[in-house]
Phi, psi and omega in degrees: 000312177280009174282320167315297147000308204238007159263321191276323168328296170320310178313312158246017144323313170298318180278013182254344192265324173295319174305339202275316198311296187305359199240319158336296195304308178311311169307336200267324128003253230288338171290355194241353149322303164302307216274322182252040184043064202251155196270154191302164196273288206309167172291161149219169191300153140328151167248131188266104198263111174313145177221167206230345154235144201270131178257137195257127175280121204262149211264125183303152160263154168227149209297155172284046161341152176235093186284300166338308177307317200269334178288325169303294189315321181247011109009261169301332171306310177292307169317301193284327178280028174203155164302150189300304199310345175252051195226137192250150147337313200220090197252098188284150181228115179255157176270165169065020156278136190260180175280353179253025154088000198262135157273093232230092211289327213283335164224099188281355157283007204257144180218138181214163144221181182199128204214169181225094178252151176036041195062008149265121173302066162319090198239116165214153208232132167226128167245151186257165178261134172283131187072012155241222195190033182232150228267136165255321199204157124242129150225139179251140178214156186215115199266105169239199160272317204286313165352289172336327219233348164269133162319189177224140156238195193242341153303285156316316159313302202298331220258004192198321178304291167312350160303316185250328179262165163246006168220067189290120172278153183306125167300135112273305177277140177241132160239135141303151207219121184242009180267330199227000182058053170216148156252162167163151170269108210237148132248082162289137200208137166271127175230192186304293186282359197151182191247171212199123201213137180236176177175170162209147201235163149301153187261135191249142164227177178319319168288346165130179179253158220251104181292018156264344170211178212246190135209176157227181204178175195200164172210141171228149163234116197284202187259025143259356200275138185281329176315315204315339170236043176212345183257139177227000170213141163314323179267132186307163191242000000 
Protein backbone atom coordinates (compact mmCIF):
# COMPACT_ATOMS: atom_id res chain seq x y z
CA UNK A 1 0.00 0.00 0.00
CA UNK A 2 2.70 2.59 0.77
CA UNK A 3 4.36 1.32 -2.36
CA UNK A 4 1.32 2.60 -4.41
CA UNK A 5 1.33 5.82 -2.73
CA UNK A 6 4.42 6.68 -3.86
CA UNK A 7 4.31 5.46 -7.22
CA UNK A 8 1.15 7.75 -7.95
CA UNK A 9 2.52 10.78 -5.98
CA UNK A 10 5.37 11.43 -8.88
CA UNK A 11 2.48 11.24 -11.38
CA UNK A 12 1.26 14.36 -10.17
CA UNK A 13 3.65 16.38 -9.77
CA UNK A 14 4.38 15.49 -13.34
CA UNK A 15 1.01 16.42 -14.54
CA UNK A 16 0.86 19.92 -12.74
CA UNK A 17 4.56 20.61 -14.13
CA UNK A 18 3.50 19.55 -17.75
CA UNK A 19 -0.22 22.12 -17.42
CA UNK A 20 1.98 25.03 -15.69
CA UNK A 21 5.29 24.33 -18.82
CA UNK A 22 1.76 24.53 -21.19
CA UNK A 23 0.26 27.29 -20.34
CA UNK A 24 3.85 29.03 -20.05
CA UNK A 25 4.30 28.06 -23.77
CA UNK A 26 0.75 29.83 -24.56
CA UNK A 27 1.25 32.92 -22.83
CA UNK A 28 4.91 33.26 -24.67
CA UNK A 29 2.75 32.50 -28.06
CA UNK A 30 0.49 34.91 -27.93
CA UNK A 31 3.10 37.63 -26.29
CA UNK A 32 5.37 37.72 -29.00
CA UNK A 33 2.38 37.66 -31.79
CA UNK A 34 1.38 41.08 -30.08
CA UNK A 35 4.68 41.99 -29.76
CA UNK A 36 5.69 41.58 -33.28
CA UNK A 37 2.26 42.61 -34.62
CA UNK A 38 2.02 38.98 -36.36
CA UNK A 39 -1.93 38.75 -37.74
CA UNK A 40 -4.11 35.87 -35.86
CA UNK A 41 -4.03 32.15 -37.20
CA UNK A 42 -8.25 32.32 -37.10
CA UNK A 43 -10.18 33.80 -39.86
CA UNK A 44 -11.59 37.52 -39.55
CA UNK A 45 -14.07 39.93 -41.18
CA UNK A 46 -12.56 42.33 -44.02
CA UNK A 47 -11.89 45.51 -43.09
CA UNK A 48 -13.88 47.87 -45.25
CA UNK A 49 -11.66 50.88 -46.26
CA UNK A 50 -13.69 54.27 -46.35
CA UNK A 51 -14.15 55.61 -49.40
CA UNK A 52 -15.15 59.18 -50.56
CA UNK A 53 -17.02 58.14 -53.35
CA UNK A 54 -20.45 58.54 -53.73
CA UNK A 55 -23.11 57.94 -56.28
CA UNK A 56 -26.13 60.60 -57.20
CA UNK A 57 -29.27 59.64 -57.05
CA UNK A 58 -30.80 62.43 -59.79
CA UNK A 59 -34.68 64.09 -58.28
CA UNK A 60 -37.30 63.72 -60.92
CA UNK A 61 -38.44 67.52 -61.63
CA UNK A 62 -42.08 68.04 -62.10
CA UNK A 63 -43.02 70.53 -64.05
CA UNK A 64 -44.74 73.95 -61.77
CA UNK A 65 -48.28 73.55 -62.58
CA UNK A 66 -50.32 76.86 -62.06
CA UNK A 67 -53.03 75.13 -59.96
CA UNK A 68 -54.71 78.44 -59.03
CA UNK A 69 -55.23 78.51 -62.76
CA UNK A 70 -56.46 75.60 -63.56
CA UNK A 71 -58.91 75.60 -60.44
CA UNK A 72 -60.64 78.99 -61.59
CA UNK A 73 -60.77 77.64 -65.62
CA UNK A 74 -62.75 74.80 -64.36
CA UNK A 75 -64.67 76.85 -62.33
CA UNK A 76 -65.84 79.00 -65.03
CA UNK A 77 -66.21 75.72 -67.13
CA UNK A 78 -68.64 74.65 -64.74
CA UNK A 79 -70.49 78.14 -64.18
CA UNK A 80 -71.14 78.42 -68.25
CA UNK A 81 -72.04 74.45 -68.36
CA UNK A 82 -74.20 73.64 -66.04
CA UNK A 83 -77.54 74.64 -64.75
CA UNK A 84 -77.09 77.52 -62.09
CA UNK A 85 -79.07 75.47 -59.49
CA UNK A 86 -76.33 72.54 -59.48
CA UNK A 87 -72.96 74.99 -59.15
CA UNK A 88 -72.20 74.63 -55.56
CA UNK A 89 -70.89 77.47 -53.36
CA UNK A 90 -67.63 75.83 -52.82
CA UNK A 91 -66.27 73.75 -55.31
CA UNK A 92 -62.65 71.75 -54.15
CA UNK A 93 -60.76 70.97 -57.20
CA UNK A 94 -57.67 68.77 -56.65
CA UNK A 95 -54.35 67.89 -59.15
CA UNK A 96 -53.98 64.49 -60.09
CA UNK A 97 -57.86 63.57 -59.52
CA UNK A 98 -59.20 61.67 -61.98
CA UNK A 99 -62.64 61.14 -63.12
CA UNK A 100 -63.04 57.68 -61.24
CA UNK A 101 -62.39 59.82 -58.02
CA UNK A 102 -58.88 58.54 -58.01
CA UNK A 103 -55.37 60.19 -57.24
CA UNK A 104 -53.07 59.22 -59.75
CA UNK A 105 -49.40 61.39 -58.77
CA UNK A 106 -48.08 60.23 -62.45
CA UNK A 107 -50.62 63.10 -63.82
CA UNK A 108 -50.29 66.25 -62.49
CA UNK A 109 -51.65 68.09 -65.12
CA UNK A 110 -55.10 66.78 -64.47
CA UNK A 111 -57.54 69.00 -62.08
CA UNK A 112 -60.86 67.10 -61.45
CA UNK A 113 -63.47 67.92 -58.50
CA UNK A 114 -66.11 65.48 -57.79
CA UNK A 115 -69.48 66.31 -56.00
CA UNK A 116 -72.88 65.60 -55.44
CA UNK A 117 -75.54 68.10 -56.13
CA UNK A 118 -79.45 68.20 -56.30
CA UNK A 119 -79.33 63.80 -56.36
CA UNK A 120 -76.59 63.82 -58.89
CA UNK A 121 -73.31 62.74 -58.81
CA UNK A 122 -70.76 65.04 -60.77
CA UNK A 123 -67.27 64.40 -62.00
CA UNK A 124 -65.48 67.45 -64.19
CA UNK A 125 -62.07 67.29 -65.26
CA UNK A 126 -59.68 69.93 -66.50
CA UNK A 127 -55.83 69.03 -68.32
CA UNK A 128 -53.06 71.09 -68.83
CA UNK A 129 -50.93 69.93 -72.18
CA UNK A 130 -48.35 68.08 -70.04
CA UNK A 131 -45.31 70.23 -68.79
CA UNK A 132 -47.26 73.38 -69.78
CA UNK A 133 -50.02 76.06 -68.50
CA UNK A 134 -51.84 75.41 -71.49
CA UNK A 135 -55.58 74.97 -71.20
CA UNK A 136 -56.54 71.10 -73.18
CA UNK A 137 -59.11 69.42 -72.31
CA UNK A 138 -63.00 69.89 -70.04
CA UNK A 139 -65.01 67.28 -69.49
CA UNK A 140 -68.15 67.28 -67.06
CA UNK A 141 -70.08 63.87 -66.45
CA UNK A 142 -73.48 63.28 -64.84
CA UNK A 143 -74.33 60.48 -62.71
CA UNK A 144 -78.24 59.92 -61.46
CA UNK A 145 -80.13 56.89 -60.19
CA UNK A 146 -82.66 57.10 -62.57
CA UNK A 147 -80.33 57.44 -65.30
CA UNK A 148 -78.50 54.21 -64.02
CA UNK A 149 -81.43 52.15 -64.90
CA UNK A 150 -81.90 53.53 -68.69
CA UNK A 151 -79.94 52.55 -72.16
CA UNK A 152 -78.96 55.63 -73.59
CA UNK A 153 -80.83 57.35 -76.74
CA UNK A 154 -81.02 59.78 -78.35
CA UNK A 155 -84.38 60.53 -77.26
CA UNK A 156 -83.69 59.83 -73.62
CA UNK A 157 -80.25 62.70 -74.04
CA UNK A 158 -82.94 65.36 -75.47
CA UNK A 159 -85.69 64.28 -72.31
CA UNK A 160 -82.51 64.99 -69.40
CA UNK A 161 -79.58 67.24 -70.94
CA UNK A 162 -81.40 70.27 -70.59
CA UNK A 163 -82.50 69.05 -67.06
CA UNK A 164 -78.44 69.75 -66.18
CA UNK A 165 -76.98 72.03 -68.95
CA UNK A 166 -77.63 75.41 -69.78
CA UNK A 167 -77.08 75.43 -73.19
CA UNK A 168 -77.38 71.59 -74.45
CA UNK A 169 -77.68 70.86 -78.47
CA UNK A 170 -80.08 68.62 -79.55
CA UNK A 171 -79.20 64.91 -80.10
CA UNK A 172 -80.15 63.21 -83.46
CA UNK A 173 -77.46 60.69 -84.14
CA UNK A 174 -76.01 57.35 -81.80
CA UNK A 175 -72.69 55.53 -82.80
CA UNK A 176 -71.62 52.25 -81.90
CA UNK A 177 -68.06 51.58 -81.03
CA UNK A 178 -67.92 47.77 -81.59
CA UNK A 179 -63.75 48.16 -80.73
CA UNK A 180 -64.10 49.48 -77.19
CA UNK A 181 -68.07 47.92 -76.44
CA UNK A 182 -69.28 51.71 -76.34
CA UNK A 183 -72.15 53.44 -77.26
CA UNK A 184 -73.46 56.71 -77.30
CA UNK A 185 -75.25 59.70 -78.68
CA UNK A 186 -73.32 63.15 -79.17
CA UNK A 187 -73.71 66.10 -80.89
CA UNK A 188 -70.50 67.69 -81.22
CA UNK A 189 -70.00 71.15 -82.85
CA UNK A 190 -66.83 73.77 -83.96
CA UNK A 191 -67.42 77.47 -82.67
CA UNK A 192 -65.47 80.60 -82.12
CA UNK A 193 -64.04 79.01 -79.02
CA UNK A 194 -63.54 75.89 -79.66
CA UNK A 195 -65.39 72.52 -80.43
CA UNK A 196 -67.96 71.50 -77.96
CA UNK A 197 -70.09 68.45 -77.13
CA UNK A 198 -72.91 67.48 -75.11
CA UNK A 199 -74.02 63.35 -75.27
CA UNK A 200 -75.21 60.41 -73.25
CA UNK A 201 -73.26 57.44 -72.95
CA UNK A 202 -73.12 54.30 -71.24
CA UNK A 203 -72.72 54.08 -67.65
CA UNK A 204 -69.31 53.04 -66.86
CA UNK A 205 -68.43 51.67 -63.67
CA UNK A 206 -65.35 49.87 -62.05
CA UNK A 207 -66.47 46.51 -64.08
CA UNK A 208 -66.70 48.50 -67.45
CA UNK A 209 -69.74 49.78 -69.11
CA UNK A 210 -72.80 48.68 -68.36
CA UNK A 211 -75.29 49.01 -71.19
CA UNK A 212 -78.17 48.87 -69.07
CA UNK A 213 -77.38 52.29 -68.18
CA UNK A 214 -76.80 56.02 -69.26
CA UNK A 215 -74.72 59.07 -67.83
CA UNK A 216 -74.28 62.38 -69.56
CA UNK A 217 -71.35 64.61 -70.04
CA UNK A 218 -69.92 67.55 -72.31
CA UNK A 219 -67.00 68.54 -73.26
CA UNK A 220 -65.18 71.66 -74.66
CA UNK A 221 -61.95 71.68 -76.51
CA UNK A 222 -60.50 74.98 -76.82
CA UNK A 223 -58.57 76.10 -80.03
CA UNK A 224 -54.71 75.89 -78.25
CA UNK A 225 -55.81 72.50 -77.08
CA UNK A 226 -53.14 69.92 -78.99
CA UNK A 227 -56.41 67.68 -79.86
CA UNK A 228 -58.36 70.33 -81.57
CA UNK A 229 -57.53 69.40 -84.77
CA UNK A 230 -57.45 65.76 -84.62
CA UNK A 231 -60.64 65.17 -82.31
CA UNK A 232 -64.28 65.36 -83.79
CA UNK A 233 -65.97 63.76 -80.40
CA UNK A 234 -65.80 63.94 -76.59
CA UNK A 235 -65.09 60.23 -76.50
CA UNK A 236 -61.74 59.73 -77.42
CA UNK A 237 -60.57 57.23 -79.92
Amino acid sequence: MLRTEEIKQPNKYLSRKIIVAGVVVIVCVISALLYFNIPPLTPSAPVVQPTDKTIAVPTPTVFPYDTAKAEKLLADYLKDTLKPEFILNNIKVKQGLTLDNEIIESQPYEFSAYFNSRKATIASTFYYQKDTNIQNVYVVIIQTDALSQASPSANLANLTLPSYFSHPYPISNCTTDTLKHDYYCENFQTTDMGKIGYGIAYLYTAEGPNIQGSELYACFIPKESQYYNTYNSCVLK
